[in-house]
Every structure is written in C-alpha cells, then in structure tokens.
DRENDO-1510 file (C-alpha; in Angstrom, 1 decimal, always signed):
<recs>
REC; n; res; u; v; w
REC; 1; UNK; +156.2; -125.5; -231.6 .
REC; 2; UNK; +156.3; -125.3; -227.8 .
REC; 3; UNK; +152.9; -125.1; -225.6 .
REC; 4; UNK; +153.4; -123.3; -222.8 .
REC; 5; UNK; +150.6; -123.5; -219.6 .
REC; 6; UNK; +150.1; -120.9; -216.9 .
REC; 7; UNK; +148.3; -121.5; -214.0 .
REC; 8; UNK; +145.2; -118.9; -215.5 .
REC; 9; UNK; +145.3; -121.5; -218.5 .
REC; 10; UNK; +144.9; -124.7; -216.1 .
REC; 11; UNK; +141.7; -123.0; -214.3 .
REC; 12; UNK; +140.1; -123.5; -218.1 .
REC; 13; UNK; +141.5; -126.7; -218.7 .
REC; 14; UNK; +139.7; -127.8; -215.5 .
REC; 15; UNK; +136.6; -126.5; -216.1 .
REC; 16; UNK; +136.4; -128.4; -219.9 .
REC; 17; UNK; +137.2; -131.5; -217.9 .
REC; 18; UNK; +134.6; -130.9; -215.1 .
REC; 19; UNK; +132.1; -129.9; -217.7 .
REC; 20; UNK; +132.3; -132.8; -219.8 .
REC; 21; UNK; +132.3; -135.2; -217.0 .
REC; 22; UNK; +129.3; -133.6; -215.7 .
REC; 23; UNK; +127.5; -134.3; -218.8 .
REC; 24; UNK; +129.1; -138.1; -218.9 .
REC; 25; UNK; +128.4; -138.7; -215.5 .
REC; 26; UNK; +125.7; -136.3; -213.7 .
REC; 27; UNK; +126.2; -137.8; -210.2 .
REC; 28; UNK; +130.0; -136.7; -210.2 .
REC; 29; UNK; +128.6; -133.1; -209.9 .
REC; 30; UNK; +129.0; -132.7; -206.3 .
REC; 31; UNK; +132.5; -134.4; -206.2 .
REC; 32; UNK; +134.2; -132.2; -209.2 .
REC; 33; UNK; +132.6; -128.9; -207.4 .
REC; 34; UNK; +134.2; -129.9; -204.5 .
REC; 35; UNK; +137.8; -131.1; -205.7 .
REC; 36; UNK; +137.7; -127.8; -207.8 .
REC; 37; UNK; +137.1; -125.7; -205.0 .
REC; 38; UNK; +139.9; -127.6; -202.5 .
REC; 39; UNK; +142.3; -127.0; -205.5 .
REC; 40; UNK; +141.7; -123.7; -206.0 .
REC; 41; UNK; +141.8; -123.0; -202.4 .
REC; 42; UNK; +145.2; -124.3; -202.0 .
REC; 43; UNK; +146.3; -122.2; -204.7 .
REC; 44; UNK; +145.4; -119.3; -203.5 .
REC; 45; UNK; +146.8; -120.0; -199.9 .
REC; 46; UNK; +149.6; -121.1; -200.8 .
REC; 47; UNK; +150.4; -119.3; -203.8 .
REC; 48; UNK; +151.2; -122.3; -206.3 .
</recs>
C-alpha cells in the first residue's frame, strides 16, 4: 500500500500541525500564521 501526497494534501497536513501546536503552545500563534503564509506565498509564486 503506497501513500501518495499532493501539494492540496500538504496544505491539510499543515494546518493539523499548526492547530495542534496552537493548542500545545498558544504563544506560537503568531509565528505558525506567519511561516504558513511565507510558504504558501512561495508556492503560489513560484509554482512548487
């Protein structure tokens, strides 16, 4: 049995993460929203 993960799937993967960090450890709020949105960013410049 092979997994296979698009770049659609990763965006949900992330969020889990975030969100569960977020709960873990509140104060790593701002830095998660704003590593998320440099990510996605770069994605959608540069097409990755």
């Amino acid at each position: 049995m092979t997994i296979t993960i698009s770049p659609a799937d990763l965006n949900y993967i992330l969020a889990i993460l975030a969100g569960v960090l977020i709960f873990i450890v509140p104060k790593l709020l701002n830095y998660i929203v704003a590593i998320y949105l440099i990510v996605i960013g770069l994605i959608g410049l540069f097409g990755l």
